[in-house]
N, C-alpha and C positions, 0 to 999 in steps of 0.2 A: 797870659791869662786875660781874657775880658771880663770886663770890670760888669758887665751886663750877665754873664756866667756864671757867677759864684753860686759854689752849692751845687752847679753840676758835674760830670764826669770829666771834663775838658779843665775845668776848672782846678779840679782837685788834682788830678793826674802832675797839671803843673806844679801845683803846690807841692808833692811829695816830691816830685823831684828835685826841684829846688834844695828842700832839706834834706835831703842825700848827698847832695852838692856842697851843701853848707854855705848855700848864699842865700840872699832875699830873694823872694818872688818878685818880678814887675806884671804889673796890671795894666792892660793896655784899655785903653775907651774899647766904648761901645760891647760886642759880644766875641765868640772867637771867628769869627769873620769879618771884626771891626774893620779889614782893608777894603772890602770888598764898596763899589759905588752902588748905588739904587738901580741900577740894569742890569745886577746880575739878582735880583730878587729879596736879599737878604740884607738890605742897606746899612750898611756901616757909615764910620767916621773917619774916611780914608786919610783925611788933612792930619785929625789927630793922633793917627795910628801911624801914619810917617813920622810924626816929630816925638811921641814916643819910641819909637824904633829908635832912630838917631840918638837920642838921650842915653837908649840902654847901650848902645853900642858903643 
C-alpha cells in the first residue's frame, strides 16, 4: 500500500486483504506507483520503495 493512497481503492483493497491474512499491512513511501522514476510520468520514491520492499521481505 502507498502511504500517499490511503483512502483510496488500491489502498484499501490492501488493507482487507491483509486481514484476511491475519497479518499487518506494510505501507510503502510515496503512492502505489512509489517504484516508478520521474520518466515514466507518475514520479515515485523508487530509493525508498526498494528498502522498504527488502524490509518486508
Amino acid at each position: 500500500m502507498g502511504a500517499e493512497s490511503e483512502g483510496e481503492l488500491a489502498h484499501r483493497g490492501g488493507e482487507a486483504v491483509a486481514e484476511r491474512l491475519g497479518i499487518a499491512p506494510v505501507t510503502f513511501p510515496s503512492h502505489h506507483g512509489g517504484f516508478l522514476p520521474p520518466e515514466y510520468g507518475m514520479a515515485g520514491d523508487p530509493e525508498a520503495f526498494a528498502e522498504a520492499l527488502r524490509d518486508a521481505l
